[in-house]
PDB file of N, CA, C and O in Angstrom:
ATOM      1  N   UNK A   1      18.387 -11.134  -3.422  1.00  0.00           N
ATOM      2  CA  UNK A   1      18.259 -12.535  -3.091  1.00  0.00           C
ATOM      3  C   UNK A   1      18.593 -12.729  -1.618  1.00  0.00           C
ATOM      4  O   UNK A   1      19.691 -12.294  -1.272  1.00  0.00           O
ATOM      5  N   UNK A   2      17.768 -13.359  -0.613  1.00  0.00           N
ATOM      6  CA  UNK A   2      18.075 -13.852   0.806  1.00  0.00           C
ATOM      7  C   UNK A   2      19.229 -14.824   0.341  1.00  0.00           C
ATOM      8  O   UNK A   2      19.431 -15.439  -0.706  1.00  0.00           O
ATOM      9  N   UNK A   3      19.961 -14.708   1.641  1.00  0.00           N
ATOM     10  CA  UNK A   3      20.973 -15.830   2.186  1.00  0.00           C
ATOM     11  C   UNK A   3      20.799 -16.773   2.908  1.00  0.00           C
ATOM     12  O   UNK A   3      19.602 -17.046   2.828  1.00  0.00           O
ATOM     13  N   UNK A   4      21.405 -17.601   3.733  1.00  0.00           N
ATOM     14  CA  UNK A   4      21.829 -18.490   4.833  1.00  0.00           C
ATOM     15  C   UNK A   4      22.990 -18.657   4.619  1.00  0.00           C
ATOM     16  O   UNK A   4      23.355 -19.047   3.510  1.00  0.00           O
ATOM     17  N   UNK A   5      24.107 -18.339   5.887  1.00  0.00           N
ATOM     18  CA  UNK A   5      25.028 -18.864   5.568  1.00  0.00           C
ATOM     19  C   UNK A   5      25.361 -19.272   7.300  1.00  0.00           C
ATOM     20  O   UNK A   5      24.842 -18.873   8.342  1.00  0.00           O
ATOM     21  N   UNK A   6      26.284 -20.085   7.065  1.00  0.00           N
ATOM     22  CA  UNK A   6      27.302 -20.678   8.478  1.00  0.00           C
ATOM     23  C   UNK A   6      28.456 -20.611   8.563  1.00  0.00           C
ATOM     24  O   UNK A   6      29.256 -21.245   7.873  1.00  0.00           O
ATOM     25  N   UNK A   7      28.749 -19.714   9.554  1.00  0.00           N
ATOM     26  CA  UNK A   7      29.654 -19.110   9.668  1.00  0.00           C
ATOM     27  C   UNK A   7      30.691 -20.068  11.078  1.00  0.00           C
ATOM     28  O   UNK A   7      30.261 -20.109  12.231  1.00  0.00           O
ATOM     29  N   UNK A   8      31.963 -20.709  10.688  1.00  0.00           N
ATOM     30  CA  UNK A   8      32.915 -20.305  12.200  1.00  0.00           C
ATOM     31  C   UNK A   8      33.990 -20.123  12.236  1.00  0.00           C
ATOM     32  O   UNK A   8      34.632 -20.490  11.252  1.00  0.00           O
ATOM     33  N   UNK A   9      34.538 -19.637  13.088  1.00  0.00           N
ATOM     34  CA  UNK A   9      35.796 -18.728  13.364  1.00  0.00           C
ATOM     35  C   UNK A   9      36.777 -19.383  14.573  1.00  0.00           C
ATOM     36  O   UNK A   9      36.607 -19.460  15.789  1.00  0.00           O
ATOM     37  N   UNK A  10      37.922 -19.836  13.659  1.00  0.00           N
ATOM     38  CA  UNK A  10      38.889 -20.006  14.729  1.00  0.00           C
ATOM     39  C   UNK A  10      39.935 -19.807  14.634  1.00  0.00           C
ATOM     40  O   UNK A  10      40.761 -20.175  13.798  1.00  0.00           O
ATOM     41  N   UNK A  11      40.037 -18.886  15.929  1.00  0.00           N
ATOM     42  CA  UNK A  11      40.843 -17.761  16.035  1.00  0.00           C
ATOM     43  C   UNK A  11      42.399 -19.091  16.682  1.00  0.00           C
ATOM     44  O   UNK A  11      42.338 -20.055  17.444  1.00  0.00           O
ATOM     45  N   UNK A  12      43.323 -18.615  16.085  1.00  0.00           N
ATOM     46  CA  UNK A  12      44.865 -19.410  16.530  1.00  0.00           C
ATOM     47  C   UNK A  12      45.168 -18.494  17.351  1.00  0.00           C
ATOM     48  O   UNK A  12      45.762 -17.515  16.899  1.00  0.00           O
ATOM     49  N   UNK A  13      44.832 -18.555  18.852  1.00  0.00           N
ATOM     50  CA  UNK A  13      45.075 -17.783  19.910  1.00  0.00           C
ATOM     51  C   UNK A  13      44.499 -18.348  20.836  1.00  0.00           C
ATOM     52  O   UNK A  13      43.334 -18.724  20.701  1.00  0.00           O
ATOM     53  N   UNK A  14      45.325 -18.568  22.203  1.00  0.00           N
ATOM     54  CA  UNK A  14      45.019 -19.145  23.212  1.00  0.00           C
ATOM     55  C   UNK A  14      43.437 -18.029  23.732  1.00  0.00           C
ATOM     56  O   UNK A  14      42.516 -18.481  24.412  1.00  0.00           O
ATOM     57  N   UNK A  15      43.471 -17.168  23.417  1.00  0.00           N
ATOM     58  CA  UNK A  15      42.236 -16.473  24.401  1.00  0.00           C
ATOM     59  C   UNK A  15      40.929 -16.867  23.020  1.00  0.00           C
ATOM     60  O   UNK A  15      40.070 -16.014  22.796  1.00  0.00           O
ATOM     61  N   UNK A  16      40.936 -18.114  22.257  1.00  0.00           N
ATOM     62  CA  UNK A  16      39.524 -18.029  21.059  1.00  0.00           C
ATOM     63  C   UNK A  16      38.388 -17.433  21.423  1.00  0.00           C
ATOM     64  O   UNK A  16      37.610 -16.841  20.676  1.00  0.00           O
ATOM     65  N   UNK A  17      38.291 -17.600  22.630  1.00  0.00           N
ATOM     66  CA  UNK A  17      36.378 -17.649  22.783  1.00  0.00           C
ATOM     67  C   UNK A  17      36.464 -16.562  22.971  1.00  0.00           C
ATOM     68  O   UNK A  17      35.245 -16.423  23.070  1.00  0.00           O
ATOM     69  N   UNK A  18      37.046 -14.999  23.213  1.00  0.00           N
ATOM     70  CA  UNK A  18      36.745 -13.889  23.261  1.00  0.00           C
ATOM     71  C   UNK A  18      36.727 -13.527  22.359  1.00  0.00           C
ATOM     72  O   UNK A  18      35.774 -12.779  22.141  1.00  0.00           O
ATOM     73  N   UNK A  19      37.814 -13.787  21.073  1.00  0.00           N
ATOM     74  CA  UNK A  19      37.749 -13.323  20.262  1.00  0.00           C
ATOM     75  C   UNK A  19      36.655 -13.928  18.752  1.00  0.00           C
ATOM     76  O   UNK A  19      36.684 -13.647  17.554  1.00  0.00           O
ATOM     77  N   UNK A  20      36.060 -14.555  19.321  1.00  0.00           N
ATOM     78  CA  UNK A  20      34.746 -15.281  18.876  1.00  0.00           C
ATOM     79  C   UNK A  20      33.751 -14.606  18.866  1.00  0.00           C
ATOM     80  O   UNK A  20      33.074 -14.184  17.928  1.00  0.00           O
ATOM     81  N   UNK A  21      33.606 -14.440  20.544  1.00  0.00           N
ATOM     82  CA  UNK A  21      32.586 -13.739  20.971  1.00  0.00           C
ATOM     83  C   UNK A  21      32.418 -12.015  20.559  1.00  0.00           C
ATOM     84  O   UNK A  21      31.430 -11.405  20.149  1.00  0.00           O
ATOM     85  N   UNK A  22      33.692 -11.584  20.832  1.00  0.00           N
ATOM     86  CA  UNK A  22      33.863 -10.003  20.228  1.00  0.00           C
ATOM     87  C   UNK A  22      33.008  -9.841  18.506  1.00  0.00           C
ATOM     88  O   UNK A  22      32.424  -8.908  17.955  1.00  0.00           O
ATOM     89  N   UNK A  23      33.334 -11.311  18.092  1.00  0.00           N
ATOM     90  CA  UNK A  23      33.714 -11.112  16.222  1.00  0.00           C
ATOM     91  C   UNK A  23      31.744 -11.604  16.046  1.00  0.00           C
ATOM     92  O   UNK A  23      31.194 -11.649  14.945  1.00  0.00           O
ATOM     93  N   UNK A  24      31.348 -11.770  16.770  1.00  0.00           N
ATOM     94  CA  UNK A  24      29.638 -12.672  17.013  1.00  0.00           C
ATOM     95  C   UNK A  24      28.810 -11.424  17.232  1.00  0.00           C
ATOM     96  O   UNK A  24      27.765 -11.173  16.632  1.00  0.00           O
ATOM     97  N   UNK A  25      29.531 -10.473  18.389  1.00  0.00           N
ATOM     98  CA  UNK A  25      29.000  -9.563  18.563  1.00  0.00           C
ATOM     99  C   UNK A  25      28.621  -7.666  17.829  1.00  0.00           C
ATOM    100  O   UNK A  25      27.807  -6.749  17.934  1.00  0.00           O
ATOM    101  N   UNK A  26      30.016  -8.091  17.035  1.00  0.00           N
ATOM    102  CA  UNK A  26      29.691  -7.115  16.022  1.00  0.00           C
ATOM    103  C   UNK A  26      29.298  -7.538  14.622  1.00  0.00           C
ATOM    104  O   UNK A  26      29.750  -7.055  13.584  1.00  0.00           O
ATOM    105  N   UNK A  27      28.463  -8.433  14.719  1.00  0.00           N
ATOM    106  CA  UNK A  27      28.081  -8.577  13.893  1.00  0.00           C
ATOM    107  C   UNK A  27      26.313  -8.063  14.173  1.00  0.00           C
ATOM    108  O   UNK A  27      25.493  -7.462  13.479  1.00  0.00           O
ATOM    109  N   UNK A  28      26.288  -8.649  15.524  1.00  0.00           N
ATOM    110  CA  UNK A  28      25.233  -8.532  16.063  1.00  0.00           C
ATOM    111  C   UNK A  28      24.504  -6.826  15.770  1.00  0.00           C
ATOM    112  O   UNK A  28      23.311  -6.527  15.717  1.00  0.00           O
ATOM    113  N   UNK A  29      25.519  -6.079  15.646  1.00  0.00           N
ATOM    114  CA  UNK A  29      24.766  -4.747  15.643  1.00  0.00           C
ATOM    115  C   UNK A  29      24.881  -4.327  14.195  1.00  0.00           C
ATOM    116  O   UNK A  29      25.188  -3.201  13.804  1.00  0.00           O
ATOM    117  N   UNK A  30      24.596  -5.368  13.461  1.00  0.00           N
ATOM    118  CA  UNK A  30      23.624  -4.971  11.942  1.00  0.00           C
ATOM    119  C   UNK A  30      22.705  -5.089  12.274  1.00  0.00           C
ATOM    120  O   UNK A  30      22.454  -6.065  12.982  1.00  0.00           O
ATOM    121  N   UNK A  31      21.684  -4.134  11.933  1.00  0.00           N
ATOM    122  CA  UNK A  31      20.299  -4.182  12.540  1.00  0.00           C
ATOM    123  C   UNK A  31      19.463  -5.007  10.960  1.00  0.00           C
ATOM    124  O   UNK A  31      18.340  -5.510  10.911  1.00  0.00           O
ATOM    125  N   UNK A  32      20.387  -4.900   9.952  1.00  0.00           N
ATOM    126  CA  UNK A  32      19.436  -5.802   8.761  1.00  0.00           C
ATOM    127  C   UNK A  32      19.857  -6.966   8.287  1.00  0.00           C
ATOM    128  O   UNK A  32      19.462  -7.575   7.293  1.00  0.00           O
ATOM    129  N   UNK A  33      21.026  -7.357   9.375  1.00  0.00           N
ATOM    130  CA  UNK A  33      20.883  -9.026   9.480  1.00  0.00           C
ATOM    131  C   UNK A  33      20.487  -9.964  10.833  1.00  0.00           C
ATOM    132  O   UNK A  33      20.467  -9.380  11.917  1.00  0.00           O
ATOM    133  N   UNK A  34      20.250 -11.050  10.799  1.00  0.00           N
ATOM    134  CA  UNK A  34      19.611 -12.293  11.608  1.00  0.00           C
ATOM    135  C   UNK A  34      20.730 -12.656  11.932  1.00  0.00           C
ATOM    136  O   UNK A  34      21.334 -13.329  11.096  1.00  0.00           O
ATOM    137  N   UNK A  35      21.366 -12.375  13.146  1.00  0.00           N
ATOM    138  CA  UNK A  35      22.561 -13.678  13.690  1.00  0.00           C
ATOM    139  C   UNK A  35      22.274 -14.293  14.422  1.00  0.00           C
ATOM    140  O   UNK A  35      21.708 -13.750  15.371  1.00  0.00           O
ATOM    141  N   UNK A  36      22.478 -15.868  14.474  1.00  0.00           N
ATOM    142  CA  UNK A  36      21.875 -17.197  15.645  1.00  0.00           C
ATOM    143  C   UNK A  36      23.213 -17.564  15.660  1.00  0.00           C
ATOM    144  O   UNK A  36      23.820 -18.129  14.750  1.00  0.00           O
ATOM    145  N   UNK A  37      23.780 -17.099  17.091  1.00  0.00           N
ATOM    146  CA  UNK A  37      24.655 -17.980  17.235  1.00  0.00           C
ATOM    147  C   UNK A  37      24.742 -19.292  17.554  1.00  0.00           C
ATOM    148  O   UNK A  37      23.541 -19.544  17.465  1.00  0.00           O
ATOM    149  N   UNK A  38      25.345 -20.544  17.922  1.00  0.00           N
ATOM    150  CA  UNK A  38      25.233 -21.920  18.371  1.00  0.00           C
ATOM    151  C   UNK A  38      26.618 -22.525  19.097  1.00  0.00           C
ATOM    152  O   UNK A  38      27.731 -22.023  18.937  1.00  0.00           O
ATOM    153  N   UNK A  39      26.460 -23.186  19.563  1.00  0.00           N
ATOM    154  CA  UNK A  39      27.282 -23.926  20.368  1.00  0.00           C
ATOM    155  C   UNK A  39      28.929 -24.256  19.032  1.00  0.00           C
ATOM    156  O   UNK A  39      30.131 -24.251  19.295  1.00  0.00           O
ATOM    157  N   UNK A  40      28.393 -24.434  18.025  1.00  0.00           N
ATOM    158  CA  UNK A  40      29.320 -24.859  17.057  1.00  0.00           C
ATOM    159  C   UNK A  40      29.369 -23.854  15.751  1.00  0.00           C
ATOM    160  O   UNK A  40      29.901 -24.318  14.743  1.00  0.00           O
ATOM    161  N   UNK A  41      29.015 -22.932  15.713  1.00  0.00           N
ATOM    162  CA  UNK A  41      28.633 -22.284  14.248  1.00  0.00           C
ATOM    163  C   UNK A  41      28.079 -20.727  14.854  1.00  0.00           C
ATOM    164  O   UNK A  41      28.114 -20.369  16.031  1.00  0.00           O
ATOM    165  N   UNK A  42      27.522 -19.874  13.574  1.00  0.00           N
ATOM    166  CA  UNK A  42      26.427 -18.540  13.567  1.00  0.00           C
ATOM    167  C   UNK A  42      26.281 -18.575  12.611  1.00  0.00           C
ATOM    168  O   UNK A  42      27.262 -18.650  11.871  1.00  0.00           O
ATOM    169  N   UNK A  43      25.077 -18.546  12.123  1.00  0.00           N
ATOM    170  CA  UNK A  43      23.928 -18.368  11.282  1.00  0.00           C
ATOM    171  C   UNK A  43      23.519 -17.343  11.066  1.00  0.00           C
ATOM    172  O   UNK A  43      22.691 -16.841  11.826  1.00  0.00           O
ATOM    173  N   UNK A  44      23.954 -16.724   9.995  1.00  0.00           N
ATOM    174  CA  UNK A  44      23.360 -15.384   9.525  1.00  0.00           C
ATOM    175  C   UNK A  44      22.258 -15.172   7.994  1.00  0.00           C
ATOM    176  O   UNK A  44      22.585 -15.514   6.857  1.00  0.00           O
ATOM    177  N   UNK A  45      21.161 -14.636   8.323  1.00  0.00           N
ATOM    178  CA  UNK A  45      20.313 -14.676   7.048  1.00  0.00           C
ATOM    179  C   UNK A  45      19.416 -13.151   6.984  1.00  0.00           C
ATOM    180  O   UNK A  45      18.869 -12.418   7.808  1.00  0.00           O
ATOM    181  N   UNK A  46      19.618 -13.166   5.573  1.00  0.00           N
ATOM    182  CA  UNK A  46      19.428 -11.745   5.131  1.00  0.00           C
ATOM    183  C   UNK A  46      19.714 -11.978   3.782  1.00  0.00           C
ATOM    184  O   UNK A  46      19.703 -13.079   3.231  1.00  0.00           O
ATOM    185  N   UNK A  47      20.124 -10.246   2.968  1.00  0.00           N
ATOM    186  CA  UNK A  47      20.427 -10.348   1.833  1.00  0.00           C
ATOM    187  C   UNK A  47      21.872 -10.726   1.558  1.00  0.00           C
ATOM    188  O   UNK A  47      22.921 -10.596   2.189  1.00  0.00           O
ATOM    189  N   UNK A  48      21.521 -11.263   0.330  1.00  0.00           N
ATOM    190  CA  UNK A  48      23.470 -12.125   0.089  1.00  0.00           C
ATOM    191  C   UNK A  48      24.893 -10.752   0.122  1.00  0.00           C
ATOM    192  O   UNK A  48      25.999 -10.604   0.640  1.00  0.00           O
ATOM    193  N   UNK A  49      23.982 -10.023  -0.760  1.00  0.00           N
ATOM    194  CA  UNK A  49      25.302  -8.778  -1.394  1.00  0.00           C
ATOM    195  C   UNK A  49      25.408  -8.111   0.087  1.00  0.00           C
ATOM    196  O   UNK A  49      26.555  -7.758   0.363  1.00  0.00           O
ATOM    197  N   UNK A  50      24.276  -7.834   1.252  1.00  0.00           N
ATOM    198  CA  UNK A  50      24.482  -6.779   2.093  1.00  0.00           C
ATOM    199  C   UNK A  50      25.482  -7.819   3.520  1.00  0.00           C
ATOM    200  O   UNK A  50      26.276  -7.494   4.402  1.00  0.00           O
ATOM    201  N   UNK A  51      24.838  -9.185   3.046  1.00  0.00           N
ATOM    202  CA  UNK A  51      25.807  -9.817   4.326  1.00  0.00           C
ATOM    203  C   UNK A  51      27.095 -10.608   4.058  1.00  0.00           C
ATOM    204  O   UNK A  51      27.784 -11.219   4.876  1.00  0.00           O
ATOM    205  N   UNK A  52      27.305 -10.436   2.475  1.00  0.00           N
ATOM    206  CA  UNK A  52      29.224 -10.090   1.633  1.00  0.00           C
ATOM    207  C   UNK A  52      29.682  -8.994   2.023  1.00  0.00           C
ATOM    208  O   UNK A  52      30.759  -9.002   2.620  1.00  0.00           O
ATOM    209  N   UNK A  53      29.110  -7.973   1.832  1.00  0.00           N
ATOM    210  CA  UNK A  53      29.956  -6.709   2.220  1.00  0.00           C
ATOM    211  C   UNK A  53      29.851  -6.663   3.578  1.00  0.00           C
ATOM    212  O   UNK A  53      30.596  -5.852   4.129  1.00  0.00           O
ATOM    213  N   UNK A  54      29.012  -7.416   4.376  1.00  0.00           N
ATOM    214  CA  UNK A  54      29.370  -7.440   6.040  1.00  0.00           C
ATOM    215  C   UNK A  54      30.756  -8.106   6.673  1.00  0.00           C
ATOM    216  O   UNK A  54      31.459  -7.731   7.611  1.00  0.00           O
ATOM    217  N   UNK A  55      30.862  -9.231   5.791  1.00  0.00           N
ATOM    218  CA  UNK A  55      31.171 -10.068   5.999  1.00  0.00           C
ATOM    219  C   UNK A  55      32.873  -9.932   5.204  1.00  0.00           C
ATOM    220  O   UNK A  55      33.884 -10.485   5.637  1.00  0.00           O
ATOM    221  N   UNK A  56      32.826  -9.413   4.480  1.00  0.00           N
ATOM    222  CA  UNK A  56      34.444  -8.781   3.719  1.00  0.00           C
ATOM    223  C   UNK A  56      35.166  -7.611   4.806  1.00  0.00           C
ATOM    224  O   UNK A  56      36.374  -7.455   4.987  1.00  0.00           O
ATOM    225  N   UNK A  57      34.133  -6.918   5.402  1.00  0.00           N
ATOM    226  CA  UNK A  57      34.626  -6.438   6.310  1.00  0.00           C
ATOM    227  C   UNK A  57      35.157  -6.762   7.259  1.00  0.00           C
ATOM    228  O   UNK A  57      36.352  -6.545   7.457  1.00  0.00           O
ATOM    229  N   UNK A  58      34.325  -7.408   8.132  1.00  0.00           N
ATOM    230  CA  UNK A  58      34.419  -7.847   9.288  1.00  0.00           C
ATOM    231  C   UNK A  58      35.474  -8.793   9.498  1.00  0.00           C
ATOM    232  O   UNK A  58      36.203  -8.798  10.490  1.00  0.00           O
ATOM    233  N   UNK A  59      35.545  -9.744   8.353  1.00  0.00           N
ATOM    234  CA  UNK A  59      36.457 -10.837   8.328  1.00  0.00           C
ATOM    235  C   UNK A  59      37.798 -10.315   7.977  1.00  0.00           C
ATOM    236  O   UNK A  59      38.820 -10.692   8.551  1.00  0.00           O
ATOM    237  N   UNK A  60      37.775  -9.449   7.034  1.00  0.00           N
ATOM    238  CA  UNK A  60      39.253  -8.877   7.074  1.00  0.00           C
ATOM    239  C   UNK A  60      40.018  -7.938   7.910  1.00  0.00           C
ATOM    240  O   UNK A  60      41.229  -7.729   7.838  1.00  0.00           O
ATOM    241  N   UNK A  61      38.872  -7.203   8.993  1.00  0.00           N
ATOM    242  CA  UNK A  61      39.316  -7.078  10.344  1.00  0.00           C
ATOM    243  C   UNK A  61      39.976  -8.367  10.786  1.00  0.00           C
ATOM    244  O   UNK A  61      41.189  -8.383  10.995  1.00  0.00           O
ATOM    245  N   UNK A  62      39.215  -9.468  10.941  1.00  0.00           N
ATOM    246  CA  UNK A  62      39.712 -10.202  11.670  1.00  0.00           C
ATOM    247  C   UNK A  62      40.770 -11.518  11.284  1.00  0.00           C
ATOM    248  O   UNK A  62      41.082 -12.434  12.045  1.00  0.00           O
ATOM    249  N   UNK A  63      41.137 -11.351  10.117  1.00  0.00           N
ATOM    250  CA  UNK A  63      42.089 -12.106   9.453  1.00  0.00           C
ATOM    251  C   UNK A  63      43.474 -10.908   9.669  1.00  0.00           C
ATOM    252  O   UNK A  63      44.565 -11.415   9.932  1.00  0.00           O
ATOM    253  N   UNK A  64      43.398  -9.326   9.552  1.00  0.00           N
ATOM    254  CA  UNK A  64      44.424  -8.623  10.024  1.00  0.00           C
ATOM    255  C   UNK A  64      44.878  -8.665  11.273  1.00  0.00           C
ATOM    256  O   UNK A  64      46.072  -8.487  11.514  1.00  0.00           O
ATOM    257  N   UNK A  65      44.043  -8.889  12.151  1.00  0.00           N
ATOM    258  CA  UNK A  65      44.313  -8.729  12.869  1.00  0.00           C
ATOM    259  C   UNK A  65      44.847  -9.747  14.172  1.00  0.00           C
ATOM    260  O   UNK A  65      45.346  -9.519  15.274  1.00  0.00           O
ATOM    261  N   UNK A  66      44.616 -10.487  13.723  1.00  0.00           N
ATOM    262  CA  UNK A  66      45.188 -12.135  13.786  1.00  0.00           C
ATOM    263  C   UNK A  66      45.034 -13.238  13.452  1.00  0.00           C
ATOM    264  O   UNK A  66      44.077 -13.411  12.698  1.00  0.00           O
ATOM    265  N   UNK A  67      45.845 -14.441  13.824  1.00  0.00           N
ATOM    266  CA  UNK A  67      46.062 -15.818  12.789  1.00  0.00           C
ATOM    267  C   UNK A  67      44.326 -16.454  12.992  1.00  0.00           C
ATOM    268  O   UNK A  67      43.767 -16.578  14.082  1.00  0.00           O
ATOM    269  N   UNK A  68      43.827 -16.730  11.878  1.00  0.00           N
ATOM    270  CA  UNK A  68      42.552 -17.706  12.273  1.00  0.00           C
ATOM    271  C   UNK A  68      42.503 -18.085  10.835  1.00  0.00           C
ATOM    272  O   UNK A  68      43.157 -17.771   9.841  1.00  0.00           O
ATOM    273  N   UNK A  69      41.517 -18.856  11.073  1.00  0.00           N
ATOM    274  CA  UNK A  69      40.721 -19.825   9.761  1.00  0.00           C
ATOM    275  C   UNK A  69      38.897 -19.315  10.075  1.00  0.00           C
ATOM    276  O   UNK A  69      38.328 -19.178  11.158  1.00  0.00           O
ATOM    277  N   UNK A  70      38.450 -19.163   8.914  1.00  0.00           N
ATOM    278  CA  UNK A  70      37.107 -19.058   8.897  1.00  0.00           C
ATOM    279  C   UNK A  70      36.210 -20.092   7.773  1.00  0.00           C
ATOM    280  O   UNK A  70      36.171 -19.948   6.551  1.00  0.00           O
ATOM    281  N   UNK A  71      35.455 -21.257   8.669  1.00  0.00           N
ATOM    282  CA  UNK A  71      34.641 -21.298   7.392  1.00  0.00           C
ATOM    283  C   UNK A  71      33.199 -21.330   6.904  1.00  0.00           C
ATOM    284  O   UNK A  71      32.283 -21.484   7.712  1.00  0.00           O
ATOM    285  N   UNK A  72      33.033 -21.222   5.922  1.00  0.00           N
ATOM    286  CA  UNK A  72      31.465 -20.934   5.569  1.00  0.00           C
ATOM    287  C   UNK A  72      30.946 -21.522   4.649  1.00  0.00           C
ATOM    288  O   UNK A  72      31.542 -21.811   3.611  1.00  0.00           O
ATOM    289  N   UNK A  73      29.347 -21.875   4.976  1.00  0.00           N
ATOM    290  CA  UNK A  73      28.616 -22.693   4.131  1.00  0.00           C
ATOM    291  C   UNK A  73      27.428 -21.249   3.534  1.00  0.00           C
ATOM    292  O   UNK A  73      27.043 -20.282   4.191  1.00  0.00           O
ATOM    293  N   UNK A  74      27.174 -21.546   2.380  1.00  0.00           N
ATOM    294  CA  UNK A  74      26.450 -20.339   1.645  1.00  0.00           C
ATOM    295  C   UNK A  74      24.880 -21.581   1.263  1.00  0.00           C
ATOM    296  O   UNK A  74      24.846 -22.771   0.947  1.00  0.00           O
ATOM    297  N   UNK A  75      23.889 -20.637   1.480  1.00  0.00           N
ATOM    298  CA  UNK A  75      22.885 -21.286   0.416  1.00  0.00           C
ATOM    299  C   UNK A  75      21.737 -20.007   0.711  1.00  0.00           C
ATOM    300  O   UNK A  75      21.733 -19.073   1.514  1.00  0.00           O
ATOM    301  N   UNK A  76      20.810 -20.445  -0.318  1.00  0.00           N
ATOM    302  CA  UNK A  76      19.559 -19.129  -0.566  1.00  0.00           C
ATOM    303  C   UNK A  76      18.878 -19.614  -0.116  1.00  0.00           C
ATOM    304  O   UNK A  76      18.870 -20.821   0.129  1.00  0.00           O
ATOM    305  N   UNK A  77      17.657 -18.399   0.274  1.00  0.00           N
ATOM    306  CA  UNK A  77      16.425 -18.173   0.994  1.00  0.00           C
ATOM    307  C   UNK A  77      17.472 -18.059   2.746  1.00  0.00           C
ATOM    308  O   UNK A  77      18.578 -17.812   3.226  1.00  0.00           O
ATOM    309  N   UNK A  78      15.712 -18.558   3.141  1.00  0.00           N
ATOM    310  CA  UNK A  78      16.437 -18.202   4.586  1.00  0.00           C
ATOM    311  C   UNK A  78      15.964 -19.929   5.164  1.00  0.00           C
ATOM    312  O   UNK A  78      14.812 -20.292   5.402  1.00  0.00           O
ATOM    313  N   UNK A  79      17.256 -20.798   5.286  1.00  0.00           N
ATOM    314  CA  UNK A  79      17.055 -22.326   5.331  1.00  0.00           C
ATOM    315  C   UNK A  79      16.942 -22.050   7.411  1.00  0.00           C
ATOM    316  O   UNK A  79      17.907 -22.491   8.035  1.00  0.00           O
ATOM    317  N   UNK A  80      16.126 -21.561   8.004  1.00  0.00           N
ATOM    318  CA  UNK A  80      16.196 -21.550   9.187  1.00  0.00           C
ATOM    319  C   UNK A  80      15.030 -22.409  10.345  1.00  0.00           C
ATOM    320  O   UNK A  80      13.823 -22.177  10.280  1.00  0.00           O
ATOM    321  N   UNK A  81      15.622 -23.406  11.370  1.00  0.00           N
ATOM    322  CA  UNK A  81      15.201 -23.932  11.648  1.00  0.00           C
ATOM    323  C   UNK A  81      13.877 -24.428  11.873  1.00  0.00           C
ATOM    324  O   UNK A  81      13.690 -25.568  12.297  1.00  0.00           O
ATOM    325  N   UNK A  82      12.757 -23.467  11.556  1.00  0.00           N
ATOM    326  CA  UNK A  82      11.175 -23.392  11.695  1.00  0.00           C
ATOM    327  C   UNK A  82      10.960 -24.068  10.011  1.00  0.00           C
ATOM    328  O   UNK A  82       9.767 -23.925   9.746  1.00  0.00           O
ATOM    329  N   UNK A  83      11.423 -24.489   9.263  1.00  0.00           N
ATOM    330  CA  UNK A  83      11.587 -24.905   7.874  1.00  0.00           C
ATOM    331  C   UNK A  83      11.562 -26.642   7.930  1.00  0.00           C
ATOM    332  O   UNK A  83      11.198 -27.386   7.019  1.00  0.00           O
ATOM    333  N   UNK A  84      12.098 -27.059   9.378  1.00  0.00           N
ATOM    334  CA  UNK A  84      12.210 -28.321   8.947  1.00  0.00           C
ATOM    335  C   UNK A  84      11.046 -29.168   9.325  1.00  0.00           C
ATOM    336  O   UNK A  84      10.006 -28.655   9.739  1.00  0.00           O
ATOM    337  N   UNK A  85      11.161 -30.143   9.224  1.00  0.00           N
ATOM    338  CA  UNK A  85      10.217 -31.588  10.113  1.00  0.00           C
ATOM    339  C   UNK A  85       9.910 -31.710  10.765  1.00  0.00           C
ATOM    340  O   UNK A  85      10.779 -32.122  11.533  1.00  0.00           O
ATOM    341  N   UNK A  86       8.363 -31.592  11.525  1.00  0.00           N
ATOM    342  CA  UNK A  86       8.572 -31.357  13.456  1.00  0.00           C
ATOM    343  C   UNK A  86       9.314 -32.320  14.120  1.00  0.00           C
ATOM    344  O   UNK A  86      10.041 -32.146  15.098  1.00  0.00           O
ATOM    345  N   UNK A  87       9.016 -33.638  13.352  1.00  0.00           N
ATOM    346  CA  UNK A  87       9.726 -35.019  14.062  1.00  0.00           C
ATOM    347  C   UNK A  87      11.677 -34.452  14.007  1.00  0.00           C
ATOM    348  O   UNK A  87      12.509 -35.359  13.984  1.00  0.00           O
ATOM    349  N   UNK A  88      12.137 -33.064  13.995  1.00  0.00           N
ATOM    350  CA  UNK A  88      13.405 -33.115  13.571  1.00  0.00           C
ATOM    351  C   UNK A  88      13.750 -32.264  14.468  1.00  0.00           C
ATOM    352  O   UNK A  88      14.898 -32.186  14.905  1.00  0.00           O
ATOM    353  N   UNK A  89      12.610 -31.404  14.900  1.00  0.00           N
ATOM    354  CA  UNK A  89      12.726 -30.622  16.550  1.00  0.00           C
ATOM    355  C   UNK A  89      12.414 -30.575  17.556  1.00  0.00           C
ATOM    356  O   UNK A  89      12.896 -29.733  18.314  1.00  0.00           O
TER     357      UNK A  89
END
């Protein structure tokens, strides 16, 4: 089954945006998922089970490794912006 999910990360550390950016970027080198990052969020779409087990990883790197909150919106298929209304882009 495809995903969509929205992903953000905030890191309780004065340096966030690196450690944003670090946590954006390894994600980036799954070569069998879609990451869009955004000004407010990342958007990842692919399969559900392969971007859970990305995502159990990655996040529990980054919950060990320091204080943050992560949160995420889940839904199926791939809900990505070429999907909507032209009057909406």
């Amino acid at each position: 089954m495809n995903a969509s999910i929205e992903l953000s990360l905030y890191p309780l550390k004065e340096n966030y945006k690196e450690k944003i950016t670090a946590f954006i970027l390894r994600l980036k080198k799954y070569d069998s998922i879609v990451v869009k990052p955004n000004g407010m969020s990342t958007q990842i779409f692919g399969d559900y089970d392969l971007i859970m087990d990305l995502l159990k990883k990655e996040l529990a790197e980054e919950l060990s490794s320091h204080r943050c909150m992560a949160v995420m919106k889940i839904g199926s298929g791939f809900l990505t912006s070429d999907k909507l209304p032209k009057e909406l882009l």
